[in-house]
N, C-alpha and C positions, 0 to 999 in steps of 0.2 A: 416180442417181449410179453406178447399176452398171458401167455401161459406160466410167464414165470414173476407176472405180478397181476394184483386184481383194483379194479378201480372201487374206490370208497367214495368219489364224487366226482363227478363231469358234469361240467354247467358250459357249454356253448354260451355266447354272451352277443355275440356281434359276428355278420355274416357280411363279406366286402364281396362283390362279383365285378369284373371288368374282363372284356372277350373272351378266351375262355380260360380265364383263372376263376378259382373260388377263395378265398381266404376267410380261414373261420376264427375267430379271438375267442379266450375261455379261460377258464381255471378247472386243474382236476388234482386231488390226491390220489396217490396210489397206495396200493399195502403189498410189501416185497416180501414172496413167500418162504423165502430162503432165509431173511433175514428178523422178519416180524416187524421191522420196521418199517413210519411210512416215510412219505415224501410228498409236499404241496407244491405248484407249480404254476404261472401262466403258464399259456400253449397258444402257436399259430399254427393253424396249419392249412399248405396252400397244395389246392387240388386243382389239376389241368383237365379237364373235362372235353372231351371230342367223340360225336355221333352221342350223347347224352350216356357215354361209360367215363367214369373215372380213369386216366390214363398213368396217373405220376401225383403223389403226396411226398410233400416235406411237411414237418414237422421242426417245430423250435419254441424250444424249454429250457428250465434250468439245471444245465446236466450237473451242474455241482452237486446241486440237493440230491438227483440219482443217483449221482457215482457213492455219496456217501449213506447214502440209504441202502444199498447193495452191499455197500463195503462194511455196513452195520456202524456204523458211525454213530454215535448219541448224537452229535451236533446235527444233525435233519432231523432226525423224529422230532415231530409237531404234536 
């Protein structure tokens, strides 16, 4: 998705580590270039780490606010 939106803010807020998960807590907006609209969001996102390379990221957010910021909705522009 990078390319087809651009961040307007990411703030990492909190970093959890236990064996080899990482999980990072945050808030970022986006700005959807397709649509001009943005979208604000928490975000987790949990990275498996093995031999000191990133092996597997999930991420979770508020896909409402995406979906309707793609789909140019007024209701998510903040």
């Amino acid at each position: 998705m990078a390319g087809l939106q651009s961040a307007d803010e990411f703030e990492p807020k909190e970093f959890l580590a236990h064996g080899d998960k990482v999980a990072v807590l945050g808030h970022y907006t986006w700005h959807v270039k397709a649509t001009g609209r943005k979208f604000s969001s928490d975000f987790v996102h949990v990275f498996t780490v093995q031999n000191g390379k990133i092996t597997n990221m999930h991420e979770y957010l508020d896909t409402h606010a995406a979906v309707q910021a793609y789909a140019g909705s007024h209701a998510a522009a903040h």
